[in-house]
N, C-alpha and C positions, 0 to 999 in steps of 0.2 A: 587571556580570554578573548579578547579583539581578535588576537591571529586565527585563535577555532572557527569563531564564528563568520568572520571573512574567510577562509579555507571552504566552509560549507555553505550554498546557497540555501533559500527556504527550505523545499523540498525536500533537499537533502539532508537537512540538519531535522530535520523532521524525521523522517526516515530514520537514521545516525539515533536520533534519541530514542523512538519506538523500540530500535531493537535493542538498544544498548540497555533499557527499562523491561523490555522481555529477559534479557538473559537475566537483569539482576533479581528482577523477581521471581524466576524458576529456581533459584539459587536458594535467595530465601527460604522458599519453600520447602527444598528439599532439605536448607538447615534445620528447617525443623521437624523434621523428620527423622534425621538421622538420631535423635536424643531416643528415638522408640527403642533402639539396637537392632534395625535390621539396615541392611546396606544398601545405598541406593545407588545405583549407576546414572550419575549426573547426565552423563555423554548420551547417554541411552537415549535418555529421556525426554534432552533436549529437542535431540532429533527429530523423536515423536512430535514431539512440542511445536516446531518450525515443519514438519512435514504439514501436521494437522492444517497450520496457520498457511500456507501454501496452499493446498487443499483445497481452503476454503475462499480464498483470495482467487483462485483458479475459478473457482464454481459462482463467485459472484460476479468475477467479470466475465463469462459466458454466461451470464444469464441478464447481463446490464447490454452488452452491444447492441444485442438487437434495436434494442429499445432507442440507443444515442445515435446508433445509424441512423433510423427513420429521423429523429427529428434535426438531426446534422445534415441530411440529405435535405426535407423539407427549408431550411434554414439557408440551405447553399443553393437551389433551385428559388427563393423568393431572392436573391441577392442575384443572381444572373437575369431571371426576370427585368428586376430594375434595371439593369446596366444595358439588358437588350434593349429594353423601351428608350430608353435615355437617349442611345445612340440616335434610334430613328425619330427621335422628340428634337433633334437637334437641328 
């Protein structure tokens, strides 16, 4: 268990468990579905499933940059600020 979790940093093991907890629970799901007797196309579905999740992952981070620009910009303009003053404060 030490070598997994050394093999993946935060992020990543973060990440690594998100999806690995999506597929198992689209699985689930569909096991229980399958008792109805109609057929499900796992693969199909997944797709959808991870297209949708893409999608939408797309659409919030064009809709969040705007926003972290400005205040990364503000942020990086108050930090040169300082360092201009500084210089001639010397």
């Amino acid at each position: 268990m030490k070598k997994l979790r050394n093999a993946f940093p935060g992020a990543a093991r973060l990440l690594l468990l998100t999806a690995l907890f999506s597929c198992l629970l689209a699985v689930l799901a569909f096991a229980s579905d399958a008792g109805t007797g109609s057929s499900v196309d796992i693969t199909g579905e997944l797709v959808k499933a991870f297209q949708s999740i893409a999608d939408m992952m797309i659409s919030t981070i064009f809709a969040t940059v705007p926003v972290v620009m400005s205040v990364m910009s503000a942020l990086l303009a108050v930090q040169f600020g300082i360092r201009f003053f500084k210089r001639f404060a010397k």
